[in-house]
N, C-alpha and C positions, 0 to 999 in steps of 0.2 A: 115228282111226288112218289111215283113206283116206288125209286130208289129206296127214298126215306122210310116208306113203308118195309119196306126187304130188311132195311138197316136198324130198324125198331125190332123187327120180329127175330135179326141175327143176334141183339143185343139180348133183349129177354130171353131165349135161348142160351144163352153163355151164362147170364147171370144165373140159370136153373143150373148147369154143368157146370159153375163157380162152386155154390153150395152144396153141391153132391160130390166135388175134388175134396174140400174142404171136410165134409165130414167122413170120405176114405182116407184124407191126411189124417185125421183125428185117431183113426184106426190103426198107424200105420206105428209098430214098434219096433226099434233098434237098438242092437247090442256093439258096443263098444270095446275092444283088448288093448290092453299095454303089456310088457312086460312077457308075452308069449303067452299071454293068457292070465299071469296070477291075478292081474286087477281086470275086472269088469265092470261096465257102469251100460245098463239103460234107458232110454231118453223114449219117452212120447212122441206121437207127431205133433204135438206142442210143444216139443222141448223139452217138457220136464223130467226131472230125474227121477225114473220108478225105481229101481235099486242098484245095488252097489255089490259088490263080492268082490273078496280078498281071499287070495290063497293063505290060509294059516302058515304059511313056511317063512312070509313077509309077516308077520308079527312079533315083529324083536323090537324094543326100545330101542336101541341107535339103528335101527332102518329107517324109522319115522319118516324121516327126508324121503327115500326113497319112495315107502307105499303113496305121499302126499303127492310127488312128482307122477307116478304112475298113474292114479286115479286123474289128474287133472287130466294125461296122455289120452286114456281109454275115454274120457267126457268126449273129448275136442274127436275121437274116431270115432263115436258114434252119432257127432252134432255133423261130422262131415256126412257120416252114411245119411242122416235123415234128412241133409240139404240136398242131399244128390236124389235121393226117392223123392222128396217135394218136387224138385225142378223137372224129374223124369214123367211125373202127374200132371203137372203141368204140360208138359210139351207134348204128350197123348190129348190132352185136352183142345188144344188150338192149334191141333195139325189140321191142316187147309185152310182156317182162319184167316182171311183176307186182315190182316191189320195195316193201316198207314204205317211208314218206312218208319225207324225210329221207337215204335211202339211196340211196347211185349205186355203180357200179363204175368204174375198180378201185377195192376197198375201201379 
């Protein structure tokens, strides 16, 4: 019965250090390059896209293609940088965390 008590108050615990990760993820913002810089894009620790920048020198009608290619580049590097800050909050969080084999967070 110790146990389950230990294991209630590790659990409530975590859930408190869940939603304090959660809202430093919320805080956390990242900048994206392609192209050596002319495209940049922004993301939340939600994801979302705050904005965008283009170097005026990629504004030519038949670039199009290109600036389109670029921007999607500079998204997907800054969706990777805020996957790798998420997962690095994360693994701060549940360092020493006894989990069963198999089990990681978030669930």
């Amino acid at each position: 019965m110790k146990d389950l008590m230990g294991m209630m108050k590790q659990a409530k615990e975590m859930q408190a250090k869940m939603a304090g990760l959660q809202e430093e993820i919320a805080g956390i913002t990242v900048t994206g390059q392609a192209g050596g810089g002319v495209v940049s894009v922004t993301l939340t620790g939600k994801g979302e896209l705050q904005a965008v920048a283009i170097d005026p020198s990629l504004l030519k009608p038949e670039e199009k293609d290109i600036v389109e290619d670029l921007v999607m580049a500079a998204h997907n590097d800054a969706k990777g940088k805020l996957d790798a800050a998420i997962q690095e909050k994360t693994q701060e969080l549940t360092a020493g965390l006894q989990l069963p084999p198999g089990m990681s967070l978030p669930f």
